[in-house]
N, C-alpha and C positions, 0 to 999 in steps of 0.2 A: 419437328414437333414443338407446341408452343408451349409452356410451362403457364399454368393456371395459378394465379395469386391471388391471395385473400384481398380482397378491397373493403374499404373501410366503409363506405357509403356508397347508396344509391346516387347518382346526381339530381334527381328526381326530390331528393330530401335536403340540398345544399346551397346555402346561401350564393346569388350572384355577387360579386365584389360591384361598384360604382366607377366609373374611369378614371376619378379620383384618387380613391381607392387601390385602383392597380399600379398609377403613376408612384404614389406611395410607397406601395409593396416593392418594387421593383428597384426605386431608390434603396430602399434598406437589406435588399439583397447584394444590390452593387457595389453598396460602403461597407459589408460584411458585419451589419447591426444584428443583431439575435431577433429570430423570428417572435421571443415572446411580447418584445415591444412595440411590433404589429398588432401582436393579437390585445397587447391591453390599450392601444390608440381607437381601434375599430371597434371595442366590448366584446371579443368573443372568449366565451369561458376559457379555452385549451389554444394552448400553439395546434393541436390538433387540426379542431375545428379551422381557425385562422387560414392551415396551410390547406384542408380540403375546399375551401372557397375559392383562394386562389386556383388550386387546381381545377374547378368547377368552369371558373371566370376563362381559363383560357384551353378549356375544352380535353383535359389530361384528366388522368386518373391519377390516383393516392392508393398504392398500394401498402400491406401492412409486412413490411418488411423484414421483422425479427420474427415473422410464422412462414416465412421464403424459404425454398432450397434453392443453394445455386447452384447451376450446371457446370461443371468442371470443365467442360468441350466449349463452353462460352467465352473463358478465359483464354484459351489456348489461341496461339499468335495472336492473342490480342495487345495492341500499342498499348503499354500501361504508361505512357507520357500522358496518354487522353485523359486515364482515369484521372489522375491530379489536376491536370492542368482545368478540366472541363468539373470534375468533382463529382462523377459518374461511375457508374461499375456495370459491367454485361452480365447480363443472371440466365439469359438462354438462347439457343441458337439454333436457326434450323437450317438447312441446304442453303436458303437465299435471303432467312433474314435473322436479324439479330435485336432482342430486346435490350435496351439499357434503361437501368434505372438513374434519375440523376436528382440531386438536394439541392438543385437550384433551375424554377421553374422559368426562370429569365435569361439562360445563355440560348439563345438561338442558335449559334454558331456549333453548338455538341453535338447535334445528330449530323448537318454535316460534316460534319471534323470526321466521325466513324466512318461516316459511309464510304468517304474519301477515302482512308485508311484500310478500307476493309473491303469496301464493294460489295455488300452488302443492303439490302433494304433495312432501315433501320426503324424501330417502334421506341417510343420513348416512355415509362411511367415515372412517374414523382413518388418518394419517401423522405418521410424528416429528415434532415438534415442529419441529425445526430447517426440514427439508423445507416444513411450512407457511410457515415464514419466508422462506424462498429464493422461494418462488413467489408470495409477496404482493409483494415488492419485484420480483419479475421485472414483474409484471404491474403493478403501481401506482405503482412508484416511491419512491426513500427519502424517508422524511417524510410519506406520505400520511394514518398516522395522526394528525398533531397538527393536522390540516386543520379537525377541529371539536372540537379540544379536548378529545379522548375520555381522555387519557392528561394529568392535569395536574398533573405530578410539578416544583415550582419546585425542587427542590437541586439542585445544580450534576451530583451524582454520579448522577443518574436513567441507567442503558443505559447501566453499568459507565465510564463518562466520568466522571469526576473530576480538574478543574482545580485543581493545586498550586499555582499564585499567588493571593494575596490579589487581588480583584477591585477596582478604585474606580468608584461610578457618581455620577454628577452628575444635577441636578434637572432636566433638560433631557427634554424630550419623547421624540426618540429615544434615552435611556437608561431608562426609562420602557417604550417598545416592546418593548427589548429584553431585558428582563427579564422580560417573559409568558413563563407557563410555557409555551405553547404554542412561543412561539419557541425557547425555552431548549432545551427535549428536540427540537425540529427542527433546529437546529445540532449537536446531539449524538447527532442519527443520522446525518446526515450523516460526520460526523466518524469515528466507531464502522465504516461499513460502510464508508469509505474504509480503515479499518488493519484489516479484516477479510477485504477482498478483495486485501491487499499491494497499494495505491496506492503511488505515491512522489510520484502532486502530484494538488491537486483545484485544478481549475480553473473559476470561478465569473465567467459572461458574461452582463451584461445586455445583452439584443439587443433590436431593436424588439418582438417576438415576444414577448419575455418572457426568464424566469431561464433557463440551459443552464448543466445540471454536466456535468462530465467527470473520468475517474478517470484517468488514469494510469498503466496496469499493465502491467509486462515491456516497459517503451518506447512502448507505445501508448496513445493518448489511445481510450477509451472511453464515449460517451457515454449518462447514468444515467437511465434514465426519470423524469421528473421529474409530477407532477399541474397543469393547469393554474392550479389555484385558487391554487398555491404564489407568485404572483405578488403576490398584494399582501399578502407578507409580505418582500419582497426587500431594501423598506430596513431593514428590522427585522432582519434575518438581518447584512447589512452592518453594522449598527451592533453587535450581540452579537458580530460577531468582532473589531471594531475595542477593544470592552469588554476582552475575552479576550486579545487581544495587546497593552494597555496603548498603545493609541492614538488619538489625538484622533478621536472621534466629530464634531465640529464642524466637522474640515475635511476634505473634498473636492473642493478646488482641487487640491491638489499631492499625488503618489506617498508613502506612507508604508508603514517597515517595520518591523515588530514579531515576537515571539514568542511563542508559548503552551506553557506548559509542561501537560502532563496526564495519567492514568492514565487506559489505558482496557482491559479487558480482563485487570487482573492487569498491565500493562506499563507503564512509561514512557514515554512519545512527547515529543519535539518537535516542533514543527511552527514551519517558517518562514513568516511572512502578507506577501505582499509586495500590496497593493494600489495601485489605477493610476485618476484619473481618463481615461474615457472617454465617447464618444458618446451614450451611453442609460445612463450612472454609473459608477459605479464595479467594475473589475474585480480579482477578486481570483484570487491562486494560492498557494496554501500546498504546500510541500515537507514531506511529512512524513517526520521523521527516528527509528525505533524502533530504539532504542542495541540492547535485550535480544534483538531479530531477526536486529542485525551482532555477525558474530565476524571478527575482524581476523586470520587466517594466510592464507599462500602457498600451505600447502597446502591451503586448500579454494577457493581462487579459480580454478582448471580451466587452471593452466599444463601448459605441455605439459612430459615429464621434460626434455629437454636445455636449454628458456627455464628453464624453472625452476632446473635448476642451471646456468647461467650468471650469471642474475639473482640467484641467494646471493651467487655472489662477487664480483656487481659491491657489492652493499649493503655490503659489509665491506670494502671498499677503504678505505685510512688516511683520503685526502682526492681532492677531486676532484668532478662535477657528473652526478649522472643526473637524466635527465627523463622523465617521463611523457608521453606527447599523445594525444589522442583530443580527440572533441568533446563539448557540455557533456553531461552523465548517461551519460558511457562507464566510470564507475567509477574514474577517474586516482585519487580521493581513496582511496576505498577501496585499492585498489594502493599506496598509499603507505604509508597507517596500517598496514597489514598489513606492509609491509617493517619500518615502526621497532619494531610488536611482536614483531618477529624479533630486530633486533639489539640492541632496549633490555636495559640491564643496570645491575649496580649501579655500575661501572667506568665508564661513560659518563655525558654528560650531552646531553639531547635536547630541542632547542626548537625550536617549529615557532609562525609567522608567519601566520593564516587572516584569510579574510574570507569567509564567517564560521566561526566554529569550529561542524565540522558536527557533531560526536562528541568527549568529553572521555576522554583517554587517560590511565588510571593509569599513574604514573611518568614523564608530559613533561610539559614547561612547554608551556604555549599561550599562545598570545597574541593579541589580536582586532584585526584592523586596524581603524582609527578614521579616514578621510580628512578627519570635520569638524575635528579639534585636529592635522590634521598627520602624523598617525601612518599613514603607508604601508605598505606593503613594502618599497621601497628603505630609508626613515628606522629603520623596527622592523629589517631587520637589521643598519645600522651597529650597532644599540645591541646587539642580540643579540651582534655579537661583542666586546663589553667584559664580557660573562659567562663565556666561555670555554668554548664549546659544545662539543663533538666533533662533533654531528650537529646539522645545520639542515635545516628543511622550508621553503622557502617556499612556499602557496598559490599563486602562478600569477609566471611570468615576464612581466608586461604593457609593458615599456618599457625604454629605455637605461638609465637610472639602476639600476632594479632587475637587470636581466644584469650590468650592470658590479661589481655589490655583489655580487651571486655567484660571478662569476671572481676577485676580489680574496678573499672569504671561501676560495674553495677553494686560491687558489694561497699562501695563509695556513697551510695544512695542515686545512681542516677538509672534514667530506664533505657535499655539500649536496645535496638534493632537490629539486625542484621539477616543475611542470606548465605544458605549453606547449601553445597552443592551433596544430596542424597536423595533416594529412589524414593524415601516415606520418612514420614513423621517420628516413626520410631528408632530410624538409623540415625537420626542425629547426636543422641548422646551417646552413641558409641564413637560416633564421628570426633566428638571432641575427645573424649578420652585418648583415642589413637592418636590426637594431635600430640597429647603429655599433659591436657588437663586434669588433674585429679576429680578422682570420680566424687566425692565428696562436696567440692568446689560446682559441680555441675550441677548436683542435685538442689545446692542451696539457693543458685543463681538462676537457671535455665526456666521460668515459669511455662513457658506453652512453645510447642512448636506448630506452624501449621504450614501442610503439604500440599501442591498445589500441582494440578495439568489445565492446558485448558483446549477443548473439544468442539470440533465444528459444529455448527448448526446447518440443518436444509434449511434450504433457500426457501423461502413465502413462494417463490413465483412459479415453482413448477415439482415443489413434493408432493406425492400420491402417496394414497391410503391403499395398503393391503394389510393381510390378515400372515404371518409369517409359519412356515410349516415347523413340523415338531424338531425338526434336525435343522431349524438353524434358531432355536432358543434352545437359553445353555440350561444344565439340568435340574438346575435350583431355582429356576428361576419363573414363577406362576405369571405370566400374562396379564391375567386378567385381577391378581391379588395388587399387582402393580399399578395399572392402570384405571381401575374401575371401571372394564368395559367400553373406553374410550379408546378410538379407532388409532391403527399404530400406522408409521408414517416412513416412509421410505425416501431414496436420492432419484432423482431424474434424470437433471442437467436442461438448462436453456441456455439461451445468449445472456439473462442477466448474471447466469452465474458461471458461464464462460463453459461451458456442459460440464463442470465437477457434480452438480445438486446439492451442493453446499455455498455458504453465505454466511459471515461471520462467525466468533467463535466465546462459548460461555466457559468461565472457570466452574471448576471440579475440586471441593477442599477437601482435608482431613485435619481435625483442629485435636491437638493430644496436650493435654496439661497434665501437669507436675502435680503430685501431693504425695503424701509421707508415703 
């Protein structure tokens, strides 16, 4: 049975290409150029358009491949060296022949390679390039091509990753490993389709079972199909990011943390490595931080109008203590840096206290906490005020010493910031108190706290509108007093949002001030 796919166009409606034209095309498939530099040499609106002409030109179809099912029995003993090597995927299969879809209209050589492989009649359709992508990692998992080495690019910059620190490797066997290109471009797909899919942490678990990644997206841990065979490559993988974040490859006794700085994509990333002896090795989780993704204002962080103008003119008070709380990746940081890119100016002066500094901010001072040489929060802001700040941040209120150094900095005349770990707005001054603040001192200092989650949104590309029954709206809660009649909207899941039916995520405040 042949599997029915959407096609994008009639050919009947599709521009011929000229032989010029094809001689062209076919160049910049070969040199691995981006089809959209086709479609802007020739005028055609859409890579779309571009790639259906091609396909028109040498008599293939363009199917729409993210509205595909693929057939599971298509896959089966199928040689996945073709898929990479040729850039192809099988999507259905009958008795005696086999459809493959391929994103590149000019390997002549791909349907025989199959048939040879398979002995099978083989049918070929075209899908974007990118579409073939998406659907080889849905189904294989990232890194499946470096499994035999089909792809053996040793520079560092291979799959738009390029690492901006100088590397140092030792003569030592696992640095050795870790330097096959095989591994190298496996850690750097890895890497690549975690800032591709907006991760903010990848999480890498040796279990009895084997390697388990996970992505981290809009709050949610996502687990990434990974290839069986990826297994005994896992110390090899550990020790290339231990290389990458300038950290002892040799020891695996105790927790160590580093940094990697690197371009990938045209962007700058940072990425935090924090790795952990465990049961079956060593685990790792990297926070990846891309500076060029955050823009630091109030107004795009989704306060509501009256928090938001409250929350200006708590930030502009002379002197005095606001706090952030939520718990850890509710965005406190972000909420902050965005308040001091609001009031920073040439008339002030602005230092802020981290551990670690997650984002560097033109126009403030930062500072890193350091616990091995002493260098706290509580210690870093006695010294911060013999600089004569106007505005302090400190990273997190953890203990007596550091609240007492903040009620003294504010009641100094200066305005301070900080993040406190509680469920709501109104736990926080109880919060200090049980630190050994005097309750007195709290009330005079503390002017606003505000409390912060922040909540998925569905995805644009595939939420649907239903009307929800009476048992699953909560009891106070009118519908339509809420809405105005305006249709209410549910989760789905497609390929753009990897089938969760979410897609980014909006803060949620609670803004509580202080008066007599």
């Amino acid at each position: 049975m042949s599997v029915a796919f959407r096609v994008h166009n009639s050919d009947s409606e599709l521009r011929r290409l000229s032989q010029a034209e094809l001689r062209r095309a076919k160049e910049l498939f070969q040199n691995g150029e981006q089809l959209s530099q086709f479609a802007n040499e020739c005028q055609f609106e859409t890579e779309l358009d571009a790639f259906q002409a091609i396909g028109a030109s040498l008599g293939m179809s363009v199917i729409d491949l993210a509205k595909a099912e693929v057939e599971p029995a298509a896959l089966k003993d199928f040689p996945l060296r073709l898929v990479h090597r040729h850039f192809l995927f099988p999507i259905s299969r009958t008795e005696s022949e086999i459809q493959i879809v391929t994103g590149n209209p000019f390997d002549v050589q791909a349907a025989d390679a199959v048939a040879d492989a398979t002995g099978f009649f083989v049918k070929t359709v075209l899908a974007l390039p990118h579409e073939v992508a998406t659907v080889i990692k849905a189904n294989l998992g990232v890194g499946a091509e470096t499994l035999d080495g089909l792809i053996a690019k040793a520079n560092e910059d291979s799959d738009g990753i390029e690492i901006l620190d100088d590397l140092d490797f030792d003569e030592s066997e696992a640095a050795a490993m870790a330097q096959q290109a095989s591994v190298v471009k496996l850690v750097n797909d890895i890497l690549s389709e975690a800032v591709n899919v907006r991760a903010s942490d990848i999480h890498m678990e040796l279990q009895a079972t084997g390697l388990k990644i996970r992505y981290r997206i809009d709050g949610v841990l996502q687990t990434q199909p990974v290839p069986q065979e990826l297994n005994r490559f896992q110390a090899a993988i550990i020790s290339r990011l231990k290389i990458m974040a300038h950290l002892n490859i040799a020891e695996k006794r105790v927790p160590q943390d580093g940094r990697i700085k690197l371009r990938a994509s045209g962007r700058e990333i940072d990425i935090r490595v924090s790795i952990i002896p465990m049961l079956h090795g060593e685990g790792v989780v990297m926070r990846i931080l891309d500076k060029e993704a955050m823009s630091f204002s109030l107004s795009g962080i989704g306060m509501g109008d009256k928090i938001s103008d409250d929350f200006h003119k708590l930030i502009r008070l002379p002197h005095g203590i606001v706090l952030v709380t939520g718990p850890t990746g509710s965005g406190k940081t972000t909420t902050l840096y965005s308040a001091l890119a609001e009031i920073k100016s040439e008339r002030n002066k602005i230092i802020t206290t981290e551990d670690p500094i997650e984002y560097q901010l033109e126009g403030i001072n930062q500072i890193q906490v350091n616990h091995k040489v002493g260098m706290t929060f509580a210690a870093s802001l006695r010294s911060i005020l013999r600089h004569d700040p106007d505005v302090v941040l400190v990273g997190e209120i953890r203990d007596f010493e550091t609240a007492e150094n903040a009620v003294q900095a504010s009641l100094t005349g200066h305005m301070v910031f900080s993040t406190l770990h509680t469920n709501d707005a109104a736990g926080a001054f109880m919060r200090l108190v049980d630190m050994g603040v005097e309750p007195f001192l709290v009330s005079s200092t503390l002017e606003g706290v505000l409390a912060q989650r922040l909540v998925r949104t569905l995805c644009k590309e595939c939420k649907e509108e239903y009307m929800p029954t009476i048992n699953e709206i909560p009891a106070d809660f009118s519908i339509y007093e809420y809405t105005d009649g305006e249709p209410i909207y549910r989760p789905k899941g497609c390929r753009n949002c990897r089938g969760t039916g979410y897609s980014g995520r909006l803060g949620i405040y609670e803004l509580l001030e202080a008066n007599d």
